[in-house]
C-alpha positions as CSV (number, residue, x, y, z in Angstrom):
1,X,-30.2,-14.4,2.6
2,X,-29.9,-11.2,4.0
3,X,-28.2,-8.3,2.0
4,X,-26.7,-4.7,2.4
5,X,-28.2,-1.9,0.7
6,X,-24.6,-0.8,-0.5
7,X,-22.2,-2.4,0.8
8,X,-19.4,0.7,0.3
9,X,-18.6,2.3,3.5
10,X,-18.1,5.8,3.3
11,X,-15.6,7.7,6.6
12,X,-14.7,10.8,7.8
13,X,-10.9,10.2,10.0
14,X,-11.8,11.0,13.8
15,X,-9.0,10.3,16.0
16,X,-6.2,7.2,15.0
17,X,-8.2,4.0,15.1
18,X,-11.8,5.5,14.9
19,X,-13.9,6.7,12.5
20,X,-17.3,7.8,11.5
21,X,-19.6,7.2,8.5
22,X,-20.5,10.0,6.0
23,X,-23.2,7.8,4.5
24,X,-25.6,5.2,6.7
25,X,-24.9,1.9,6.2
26,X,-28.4,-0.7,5.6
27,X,-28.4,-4.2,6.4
28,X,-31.5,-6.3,5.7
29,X,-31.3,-9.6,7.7
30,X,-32.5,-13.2,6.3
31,X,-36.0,-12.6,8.9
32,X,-36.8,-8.9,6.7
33,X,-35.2,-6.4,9.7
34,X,-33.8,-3.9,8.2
35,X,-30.8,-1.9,10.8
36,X,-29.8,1.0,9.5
37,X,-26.4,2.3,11.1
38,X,-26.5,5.9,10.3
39,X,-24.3,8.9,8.6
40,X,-22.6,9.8,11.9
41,X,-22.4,6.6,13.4
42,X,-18.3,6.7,15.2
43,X,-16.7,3.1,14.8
44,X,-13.8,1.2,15.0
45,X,-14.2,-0.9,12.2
46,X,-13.7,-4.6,13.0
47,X,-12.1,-5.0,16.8
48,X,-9.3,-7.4,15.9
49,X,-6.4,-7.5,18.5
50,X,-2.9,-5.9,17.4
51,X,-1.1,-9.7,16.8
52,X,-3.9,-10.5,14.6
53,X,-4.0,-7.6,12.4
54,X,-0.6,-8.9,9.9
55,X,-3.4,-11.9,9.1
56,X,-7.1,-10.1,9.5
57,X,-7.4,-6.1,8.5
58,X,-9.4,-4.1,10.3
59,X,-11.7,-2.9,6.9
60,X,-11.5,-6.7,5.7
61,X,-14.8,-8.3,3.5
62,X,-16.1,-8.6,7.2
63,X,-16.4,-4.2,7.9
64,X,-19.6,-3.8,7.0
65,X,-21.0,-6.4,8.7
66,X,-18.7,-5.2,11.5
67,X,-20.3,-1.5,11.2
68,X,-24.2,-3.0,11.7
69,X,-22.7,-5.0,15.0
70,X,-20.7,-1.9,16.2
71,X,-24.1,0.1,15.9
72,X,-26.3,-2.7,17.5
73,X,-23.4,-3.2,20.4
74,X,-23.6,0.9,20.9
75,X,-27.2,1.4,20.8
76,X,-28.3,-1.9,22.5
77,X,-30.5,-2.6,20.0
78,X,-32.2,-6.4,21.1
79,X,-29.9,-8.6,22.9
80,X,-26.1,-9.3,22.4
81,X,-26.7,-12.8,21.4
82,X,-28.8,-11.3,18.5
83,X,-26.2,-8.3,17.7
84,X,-23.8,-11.2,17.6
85,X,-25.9,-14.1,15.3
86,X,-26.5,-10.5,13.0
87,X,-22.9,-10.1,12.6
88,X,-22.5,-13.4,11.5
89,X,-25.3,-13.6,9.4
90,X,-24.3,-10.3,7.5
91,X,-20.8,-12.0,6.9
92,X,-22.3,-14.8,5.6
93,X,-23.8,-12.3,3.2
94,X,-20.6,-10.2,2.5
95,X,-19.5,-13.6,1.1
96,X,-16.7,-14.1,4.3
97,X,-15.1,-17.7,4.1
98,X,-16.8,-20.0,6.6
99,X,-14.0,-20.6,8.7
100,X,-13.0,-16.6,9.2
101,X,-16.9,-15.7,9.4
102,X,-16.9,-18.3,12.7
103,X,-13.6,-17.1,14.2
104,X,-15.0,-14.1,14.2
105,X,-18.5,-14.6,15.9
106,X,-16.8,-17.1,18.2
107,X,-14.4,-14.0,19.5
108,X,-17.5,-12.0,20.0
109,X,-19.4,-14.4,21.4
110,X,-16.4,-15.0,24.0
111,X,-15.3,-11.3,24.5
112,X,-17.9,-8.8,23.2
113,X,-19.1,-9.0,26.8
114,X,-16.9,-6.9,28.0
115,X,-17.9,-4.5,25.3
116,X,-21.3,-4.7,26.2
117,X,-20.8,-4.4,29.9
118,X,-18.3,-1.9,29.8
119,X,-20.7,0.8,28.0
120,X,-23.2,0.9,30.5
């Protein structure tokens, strides 16, 4: 399974809503990868819509795994189907309930395209 170097996420407050990382976060993934989202990385931790935010925090179980996907998203490292299977995986790793780790990667899966598209 893969695994996080430390899974602690250390921030520095940029603007409401976005931060950025004091320390670089390291994912290993089940293959041997290892991404490395480094000190300085600017984030938002996980992108949950407003509604949803009572239920799901934005710096649940899920943020570090949503910090590796927010770095390969930005940096369009492999493909978005990978950066999205990654994410999941890494939840999976975090220790994320089955059910919340797949609402998840289904809600990227549908709508991180627009992400993807819209940095370009």
């Amino acid at each position: 399974m893969g695994s996080f170097a430390d899974p602690h996420i250390s921030t520095d407050w940029v603007r409401p809503g976005t931060y950025k990382l004091t320390k670089a976060v390291v994912y290993t993934t089940d293959s041997g990868e290892v991404i490395r989202a480094k000190k300085g990385l600017v984030f938002d931790w996980a992108s949950i819509p407003k509604p949803l935010q009572a239920v799901y925090s934005k710096d649940g179980a899920w943020a570090p795994a949503a910090v590796i996907h927010d770095h390969l998203y930005g940096n369009r490292i492999g493909t978005r189907k990978r950066a999205d299977d990654i994410f999941l995986e890494a939840m999976k790793s975090l220790g994320v309930p089955w059910l919340r780790r797949n609402l998840f990667y289904l809600a990227v899966r549908a709508f991180g395209g627009f992400q993807w598209r819209d940095d370009d």
